[in-house]
DRENPA-3360 file (N, C-alpha, C; in nm, 2 decimals, always signed):
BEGIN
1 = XXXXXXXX = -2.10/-3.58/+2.11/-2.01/-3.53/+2.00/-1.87/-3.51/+2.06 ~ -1.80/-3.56/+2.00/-1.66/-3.58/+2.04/-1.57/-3.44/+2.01 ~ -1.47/-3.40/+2.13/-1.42/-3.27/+2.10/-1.37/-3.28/+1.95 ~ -1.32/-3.32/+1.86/-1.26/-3.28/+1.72/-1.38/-3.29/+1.65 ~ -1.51/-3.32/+1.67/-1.64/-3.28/+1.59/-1.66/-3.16/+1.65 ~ -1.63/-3.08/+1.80/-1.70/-3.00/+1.83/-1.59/-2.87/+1.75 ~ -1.47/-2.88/+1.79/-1.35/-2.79/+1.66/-1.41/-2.78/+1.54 ~ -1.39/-2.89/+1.49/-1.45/-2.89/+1.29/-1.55/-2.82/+1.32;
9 = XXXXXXXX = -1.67/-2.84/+1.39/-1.80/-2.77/+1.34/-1.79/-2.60/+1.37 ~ -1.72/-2.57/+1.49/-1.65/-2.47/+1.53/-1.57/-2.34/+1.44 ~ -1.50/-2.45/+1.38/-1.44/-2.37/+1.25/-1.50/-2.37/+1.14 ~ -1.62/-2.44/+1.09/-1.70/-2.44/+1.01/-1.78/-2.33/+0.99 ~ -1.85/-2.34/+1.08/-1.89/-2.18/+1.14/-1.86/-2.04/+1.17 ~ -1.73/-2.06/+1.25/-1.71/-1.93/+1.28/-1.66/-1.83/+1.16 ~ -1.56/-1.88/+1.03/-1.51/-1.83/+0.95/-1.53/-1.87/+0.81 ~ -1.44/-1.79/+0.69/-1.48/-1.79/+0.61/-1.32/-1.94/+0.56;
17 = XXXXXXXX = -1.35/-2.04/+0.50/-1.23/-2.11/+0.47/-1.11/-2.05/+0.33 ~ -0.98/-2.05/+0.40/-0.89/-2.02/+0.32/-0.81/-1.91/+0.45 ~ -0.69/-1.79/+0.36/-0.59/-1.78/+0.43/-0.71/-1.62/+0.46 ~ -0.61/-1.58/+0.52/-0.67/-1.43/+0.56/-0.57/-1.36/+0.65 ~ -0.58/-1.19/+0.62/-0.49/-1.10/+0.69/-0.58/-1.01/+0.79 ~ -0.46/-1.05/+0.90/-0.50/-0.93/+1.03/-0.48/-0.83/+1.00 ~ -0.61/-0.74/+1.01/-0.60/-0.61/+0.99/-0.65/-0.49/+1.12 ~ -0.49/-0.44/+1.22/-0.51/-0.41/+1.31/-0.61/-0.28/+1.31;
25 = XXXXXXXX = -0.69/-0.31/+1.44/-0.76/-0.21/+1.49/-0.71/-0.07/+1.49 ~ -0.59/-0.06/+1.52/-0.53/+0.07/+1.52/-0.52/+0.18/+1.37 ~ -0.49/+0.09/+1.26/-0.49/+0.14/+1.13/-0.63/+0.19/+1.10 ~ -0.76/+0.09/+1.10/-0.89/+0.11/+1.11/-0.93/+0.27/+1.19 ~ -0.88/+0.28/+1.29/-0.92/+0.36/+1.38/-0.81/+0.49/+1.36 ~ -0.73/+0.48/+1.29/-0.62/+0.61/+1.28/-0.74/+0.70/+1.20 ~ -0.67/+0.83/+1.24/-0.70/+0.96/+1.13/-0.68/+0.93/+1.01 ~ -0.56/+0.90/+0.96/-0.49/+0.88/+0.89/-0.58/+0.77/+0.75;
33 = XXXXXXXX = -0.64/+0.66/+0.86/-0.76/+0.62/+0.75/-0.85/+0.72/+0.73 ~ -0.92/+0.75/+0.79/-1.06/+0.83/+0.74/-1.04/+0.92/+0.67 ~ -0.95/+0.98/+0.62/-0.89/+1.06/+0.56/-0.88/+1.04/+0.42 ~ -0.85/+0.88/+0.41/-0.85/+0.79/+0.28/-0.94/+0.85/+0.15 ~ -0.94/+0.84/+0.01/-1.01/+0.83/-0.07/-1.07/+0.68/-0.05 ~ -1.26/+0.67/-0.13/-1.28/+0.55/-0.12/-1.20/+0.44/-0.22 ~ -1.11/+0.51/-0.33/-1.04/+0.41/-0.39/-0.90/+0.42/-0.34 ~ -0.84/+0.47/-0.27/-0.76/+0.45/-0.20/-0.81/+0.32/-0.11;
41 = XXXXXXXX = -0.89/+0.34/-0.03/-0.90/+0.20/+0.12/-0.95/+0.13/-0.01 ~ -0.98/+0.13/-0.14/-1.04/-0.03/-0.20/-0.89/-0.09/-0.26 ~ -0.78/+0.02/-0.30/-0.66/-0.02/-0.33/-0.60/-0.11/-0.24 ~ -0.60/-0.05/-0.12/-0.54/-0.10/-0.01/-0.60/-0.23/+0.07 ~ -0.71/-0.26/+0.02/-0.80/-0.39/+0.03/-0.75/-0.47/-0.06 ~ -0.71/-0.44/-0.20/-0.64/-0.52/-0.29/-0.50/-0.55/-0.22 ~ -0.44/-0.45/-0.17/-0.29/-0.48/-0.13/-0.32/-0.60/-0.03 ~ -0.39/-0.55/+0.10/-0.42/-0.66/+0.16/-0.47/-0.77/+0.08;
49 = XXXXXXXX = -0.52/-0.85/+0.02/-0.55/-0.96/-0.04/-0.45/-1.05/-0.13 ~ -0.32/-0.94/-0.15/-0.21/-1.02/-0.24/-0.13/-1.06/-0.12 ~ -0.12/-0.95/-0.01/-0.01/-1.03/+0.13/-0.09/-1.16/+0.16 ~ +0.04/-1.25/+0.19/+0.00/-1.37/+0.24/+0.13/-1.40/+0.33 ~ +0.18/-1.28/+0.45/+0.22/-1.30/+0.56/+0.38/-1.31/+0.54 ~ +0.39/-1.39/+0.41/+0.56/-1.42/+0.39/+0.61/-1.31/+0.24 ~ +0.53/-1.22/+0.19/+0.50/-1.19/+0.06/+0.52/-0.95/+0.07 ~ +0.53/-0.93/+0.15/+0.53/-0.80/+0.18/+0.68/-0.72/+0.12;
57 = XXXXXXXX = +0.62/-0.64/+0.07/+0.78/-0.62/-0.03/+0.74/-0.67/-0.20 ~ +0.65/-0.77/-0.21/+0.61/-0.81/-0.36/+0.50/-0.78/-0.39 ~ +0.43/-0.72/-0.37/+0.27/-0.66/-0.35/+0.27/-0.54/-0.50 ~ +0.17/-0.62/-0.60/+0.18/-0.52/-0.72/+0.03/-0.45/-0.73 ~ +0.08/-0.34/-0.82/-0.08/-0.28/-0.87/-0.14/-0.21/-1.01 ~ -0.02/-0.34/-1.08/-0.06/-0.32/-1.20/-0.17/-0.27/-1.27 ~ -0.23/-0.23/-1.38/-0.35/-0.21/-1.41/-0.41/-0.35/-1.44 ~ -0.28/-0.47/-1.54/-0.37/-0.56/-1.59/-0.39/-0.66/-1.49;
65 = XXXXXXXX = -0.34/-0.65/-1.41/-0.36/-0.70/-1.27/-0.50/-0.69/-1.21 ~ -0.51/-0.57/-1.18/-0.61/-0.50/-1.11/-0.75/-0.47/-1.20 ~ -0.73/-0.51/-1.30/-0.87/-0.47/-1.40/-0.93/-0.65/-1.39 ~ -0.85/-0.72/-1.38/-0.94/-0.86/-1.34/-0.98/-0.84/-1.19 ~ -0.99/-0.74/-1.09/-1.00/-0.76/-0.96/-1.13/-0.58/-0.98 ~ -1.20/-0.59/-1.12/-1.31/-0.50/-1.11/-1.26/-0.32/-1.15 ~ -1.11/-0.27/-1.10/-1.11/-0.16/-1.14/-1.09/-0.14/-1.31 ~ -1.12/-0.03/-1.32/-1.18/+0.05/-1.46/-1.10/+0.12/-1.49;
73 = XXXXXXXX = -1.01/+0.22/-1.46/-0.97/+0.29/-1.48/-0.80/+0.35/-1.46 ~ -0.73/+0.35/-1.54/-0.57/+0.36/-1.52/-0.52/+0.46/-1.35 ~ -0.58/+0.61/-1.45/-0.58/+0.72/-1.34/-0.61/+0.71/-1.21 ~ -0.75/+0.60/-1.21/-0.77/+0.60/-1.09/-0.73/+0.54/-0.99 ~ -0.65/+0.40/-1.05/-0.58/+0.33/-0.99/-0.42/+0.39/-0.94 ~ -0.36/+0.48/-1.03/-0.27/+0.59/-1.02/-0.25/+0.65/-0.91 ~ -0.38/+0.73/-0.89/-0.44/+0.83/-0.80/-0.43/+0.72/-0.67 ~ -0.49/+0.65/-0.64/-0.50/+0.59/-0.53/-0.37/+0.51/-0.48;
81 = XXXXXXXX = -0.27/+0.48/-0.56/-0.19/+0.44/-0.49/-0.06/+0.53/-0.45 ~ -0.09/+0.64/-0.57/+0.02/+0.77/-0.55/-0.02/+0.83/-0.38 ~ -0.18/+0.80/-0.33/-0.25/+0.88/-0.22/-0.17/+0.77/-0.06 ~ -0.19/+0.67/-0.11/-0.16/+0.55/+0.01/+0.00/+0.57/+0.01 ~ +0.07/+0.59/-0.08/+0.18/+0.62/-0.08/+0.22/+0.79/-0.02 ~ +0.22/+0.86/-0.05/+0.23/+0.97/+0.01/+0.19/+1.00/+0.17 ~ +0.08/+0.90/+0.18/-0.01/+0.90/+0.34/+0.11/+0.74/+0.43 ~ +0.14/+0.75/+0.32/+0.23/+0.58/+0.43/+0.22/+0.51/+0.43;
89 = XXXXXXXX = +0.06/+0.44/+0.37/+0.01/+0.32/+0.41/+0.15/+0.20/+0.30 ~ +0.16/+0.25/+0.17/+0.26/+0.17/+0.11/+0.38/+0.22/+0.11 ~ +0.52/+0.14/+0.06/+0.66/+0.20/-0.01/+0.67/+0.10/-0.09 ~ +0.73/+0.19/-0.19/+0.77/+0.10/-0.37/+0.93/+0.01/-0.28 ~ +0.90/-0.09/-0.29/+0.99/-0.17/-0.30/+1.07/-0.21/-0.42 ~ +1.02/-0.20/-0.56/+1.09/-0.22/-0.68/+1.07/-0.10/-0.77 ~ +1.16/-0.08/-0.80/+1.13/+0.07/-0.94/+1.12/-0.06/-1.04 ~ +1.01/-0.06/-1.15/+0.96/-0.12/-1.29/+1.02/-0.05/-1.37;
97 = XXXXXXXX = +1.02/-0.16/-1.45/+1.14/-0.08/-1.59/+1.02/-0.16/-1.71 ~ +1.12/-0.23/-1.80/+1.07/-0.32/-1.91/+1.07/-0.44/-1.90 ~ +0.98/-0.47/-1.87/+0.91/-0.62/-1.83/+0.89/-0.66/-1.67 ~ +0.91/-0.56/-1.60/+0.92/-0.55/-1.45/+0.83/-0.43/-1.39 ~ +0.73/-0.48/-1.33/+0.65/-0.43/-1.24/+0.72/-0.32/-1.13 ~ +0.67/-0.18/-1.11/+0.64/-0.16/-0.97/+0.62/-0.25/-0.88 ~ +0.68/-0.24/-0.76/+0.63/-0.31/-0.63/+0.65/-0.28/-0.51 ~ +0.54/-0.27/-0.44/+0.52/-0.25/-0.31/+0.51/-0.33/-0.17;
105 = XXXXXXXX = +0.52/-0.28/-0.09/+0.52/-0.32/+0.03/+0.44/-0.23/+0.13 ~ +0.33/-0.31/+0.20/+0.22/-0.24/+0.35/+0.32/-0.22/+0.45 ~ +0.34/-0.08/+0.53/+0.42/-0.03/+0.65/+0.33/-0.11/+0.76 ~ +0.24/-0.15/+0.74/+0.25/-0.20/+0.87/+0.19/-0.34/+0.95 ~ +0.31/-0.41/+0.82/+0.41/-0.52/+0.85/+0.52/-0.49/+0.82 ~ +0.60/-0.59/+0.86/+0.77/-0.58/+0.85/+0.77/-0.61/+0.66 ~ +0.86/-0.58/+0.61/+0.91/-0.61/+0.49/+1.00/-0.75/+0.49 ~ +0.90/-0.83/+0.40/+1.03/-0.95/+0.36/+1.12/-0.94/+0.29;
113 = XXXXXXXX = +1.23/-1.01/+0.31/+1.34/-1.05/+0.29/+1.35/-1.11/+0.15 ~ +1.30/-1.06/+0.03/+1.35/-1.10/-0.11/+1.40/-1.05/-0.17 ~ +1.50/-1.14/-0.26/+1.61/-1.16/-0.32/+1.59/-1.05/-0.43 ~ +1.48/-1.02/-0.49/+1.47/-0.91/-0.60/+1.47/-0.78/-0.59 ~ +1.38/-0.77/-0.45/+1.39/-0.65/-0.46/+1.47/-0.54/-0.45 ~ +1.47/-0.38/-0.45/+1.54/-0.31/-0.43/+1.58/-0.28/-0.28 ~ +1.53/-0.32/-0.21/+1.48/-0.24/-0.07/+1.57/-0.40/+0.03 ~ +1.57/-0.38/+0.12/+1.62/-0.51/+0.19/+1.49/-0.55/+0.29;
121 = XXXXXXXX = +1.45/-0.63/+0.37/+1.39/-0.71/+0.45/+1.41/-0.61/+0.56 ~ +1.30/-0.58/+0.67/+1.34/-0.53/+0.77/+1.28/-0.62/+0.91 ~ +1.29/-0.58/+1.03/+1.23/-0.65/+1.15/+1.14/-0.63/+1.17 ~ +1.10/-0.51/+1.12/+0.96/-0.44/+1.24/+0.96/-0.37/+1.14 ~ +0.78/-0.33/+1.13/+0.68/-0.28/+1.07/+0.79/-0.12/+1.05 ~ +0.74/-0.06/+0.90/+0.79/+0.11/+0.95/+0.70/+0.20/+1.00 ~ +0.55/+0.14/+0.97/+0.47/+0.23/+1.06/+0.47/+0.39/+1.03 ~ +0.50/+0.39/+0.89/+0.48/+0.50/+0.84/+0.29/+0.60/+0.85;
129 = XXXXXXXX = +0.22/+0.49/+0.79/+0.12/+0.52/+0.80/+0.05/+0.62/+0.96 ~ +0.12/+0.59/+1.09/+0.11/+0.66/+1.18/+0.20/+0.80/+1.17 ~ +0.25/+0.80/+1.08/+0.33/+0.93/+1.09/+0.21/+1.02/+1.00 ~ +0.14/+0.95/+0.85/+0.05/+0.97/+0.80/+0.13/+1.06/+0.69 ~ +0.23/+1.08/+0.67/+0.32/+1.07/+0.55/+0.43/+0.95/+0.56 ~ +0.51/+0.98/+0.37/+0.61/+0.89/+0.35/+0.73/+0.95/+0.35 ~ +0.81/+0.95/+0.44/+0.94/+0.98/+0.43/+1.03/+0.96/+0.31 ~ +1.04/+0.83/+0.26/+1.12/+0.78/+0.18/+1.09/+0.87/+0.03;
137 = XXXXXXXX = +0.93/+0.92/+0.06/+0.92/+1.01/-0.07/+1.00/+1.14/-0.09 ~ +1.05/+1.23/+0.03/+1.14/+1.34/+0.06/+1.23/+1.38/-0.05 ~ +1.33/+1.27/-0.09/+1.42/+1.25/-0.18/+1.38/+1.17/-0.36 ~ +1.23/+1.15/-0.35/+1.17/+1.06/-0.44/+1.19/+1.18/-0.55 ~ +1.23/+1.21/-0.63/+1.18/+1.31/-0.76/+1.12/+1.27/-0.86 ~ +1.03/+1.37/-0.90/+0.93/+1.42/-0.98/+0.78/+1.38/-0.91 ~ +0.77/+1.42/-0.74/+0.70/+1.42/-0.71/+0.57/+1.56/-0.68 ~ +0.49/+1.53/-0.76/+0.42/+1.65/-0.73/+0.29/+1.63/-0.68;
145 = XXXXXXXX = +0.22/+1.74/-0.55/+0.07/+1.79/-0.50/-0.04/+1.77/-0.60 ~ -0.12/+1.68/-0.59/-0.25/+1.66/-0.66/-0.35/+1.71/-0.55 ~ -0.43/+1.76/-0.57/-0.53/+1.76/-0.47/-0.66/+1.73/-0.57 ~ -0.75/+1.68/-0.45/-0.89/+1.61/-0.45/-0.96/+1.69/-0.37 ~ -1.12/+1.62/-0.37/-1.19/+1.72/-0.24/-1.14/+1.68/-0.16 ~ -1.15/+1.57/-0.10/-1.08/+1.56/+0.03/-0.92/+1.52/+0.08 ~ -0.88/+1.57/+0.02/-0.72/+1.57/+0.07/-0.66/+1.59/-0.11 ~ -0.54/+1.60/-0.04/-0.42/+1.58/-0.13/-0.28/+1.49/-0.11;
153 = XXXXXXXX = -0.23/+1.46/-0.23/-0.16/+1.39/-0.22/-0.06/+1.39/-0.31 ~ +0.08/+1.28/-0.37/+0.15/+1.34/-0.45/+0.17/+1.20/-0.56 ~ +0.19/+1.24/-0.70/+0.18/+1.13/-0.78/+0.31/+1.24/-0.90 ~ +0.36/+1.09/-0.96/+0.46/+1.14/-1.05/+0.45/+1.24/-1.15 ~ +0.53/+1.30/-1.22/+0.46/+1.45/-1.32/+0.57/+1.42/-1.42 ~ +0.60/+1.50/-1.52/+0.69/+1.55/-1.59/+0.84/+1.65/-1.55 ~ +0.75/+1.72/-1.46/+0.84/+1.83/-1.37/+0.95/+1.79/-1.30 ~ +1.03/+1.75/-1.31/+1.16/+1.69/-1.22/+1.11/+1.78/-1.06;
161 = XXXXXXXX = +1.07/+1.75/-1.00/+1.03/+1.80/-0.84/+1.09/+1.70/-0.72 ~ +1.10/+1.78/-0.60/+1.13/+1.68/-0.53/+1.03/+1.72/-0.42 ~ +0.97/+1.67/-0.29/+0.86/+1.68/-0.20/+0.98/+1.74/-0.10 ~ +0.90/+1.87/-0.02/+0.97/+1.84/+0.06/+0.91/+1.82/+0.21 ~ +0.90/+1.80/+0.35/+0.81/+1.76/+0.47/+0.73/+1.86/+0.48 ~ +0.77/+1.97/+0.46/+0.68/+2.08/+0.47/+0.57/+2.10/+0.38 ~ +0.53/+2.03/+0.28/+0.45/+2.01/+0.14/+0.49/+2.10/+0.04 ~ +0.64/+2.14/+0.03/+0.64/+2.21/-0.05/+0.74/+2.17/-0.14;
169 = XXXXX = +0.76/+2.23/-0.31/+0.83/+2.15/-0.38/+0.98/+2.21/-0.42 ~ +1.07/+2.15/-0.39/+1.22/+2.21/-0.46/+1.20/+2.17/-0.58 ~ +1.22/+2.26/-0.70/+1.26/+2.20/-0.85/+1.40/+2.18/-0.88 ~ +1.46/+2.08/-0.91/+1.58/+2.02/-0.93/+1.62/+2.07/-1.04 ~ +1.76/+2.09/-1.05/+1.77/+2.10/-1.21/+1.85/+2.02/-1.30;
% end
């Protein structure tokens, strides 16, 4: 068998065909995951499967999106990305308005460099997720403390609020 039959069969084998994302050991093994709700790490399984390496920064999580990808439920889709957000794992790259999606970006890759969004392209990952909050939420208003059994986190309200590092909330006026 000739080496480019022994490759082919090689790659035949070893993997599954099509694109796929590295997902470092370190994230896997942070506190910071285990911590996760299980629809939180299945959101963020969805996020990972929209990146395709040049795409970070465009990453949506629409409902009608996401209800062809099995989830059921608005809230819960809500809840879980308000959790990954507050914990780091994402930042809203685009505020949605009328006919324009939310959009997100995974900290830990760099953010690309597109033309739409609000946010600019950066070099290096922000690696928020190791901090295991989101900074950029600080200044985010009408953010408020949900809690769950196991943790808590912060998702938009009516209350004009703003987060502050200490988990506590300034009301704006």
């Amino acid at each position: 068998m000739g080496q480019a039959k022994r490759l082919l069969a090689k790659r035949k084998h070893g993997r599954t065909d099509g694109s796929y994302t590295a997902w470092p050991h370190a994230c896997a093994r942070s506190e910071n995951c285990k911590t996760l709700s299980a629809h939180a790490k299945a959101l963020l399984l969805d996020f990972l499967g929209q990146f395709t390496g040049y795409n970070n920064g465009n990453l949506c999580c629409a409902f009608k999106l996401l209800k062809q990808r099995g989830w059921r439920s608005r809230t819960t889709v809500e809840k879980a990305r308000a959790e990954l957000e507050h914990k780091g794992w994402i930042v809203q790259t685009q505020q949605g308005g009328r006919n324009r999606p939310n959009l997100f970006a995974l900290t830990i890759f760099k953010i690309d460099d597109i033309a739409k969004l609000d946010v600019r392209g950066t070099d290096k990952p922000l690696g928020f997720w190791k901090q295991g909050h989101n900074p950029w939420l600080i200044d985010k208003p009408c953010c408020q403390p949900i809690a769950t059994k196991n943790s808590s986190y912060s998702s938009c309200a009516t209350t004009p609020t703003t987060c502050m590092p200490d988990g506590q909330q300034k009301h704006l006026k």
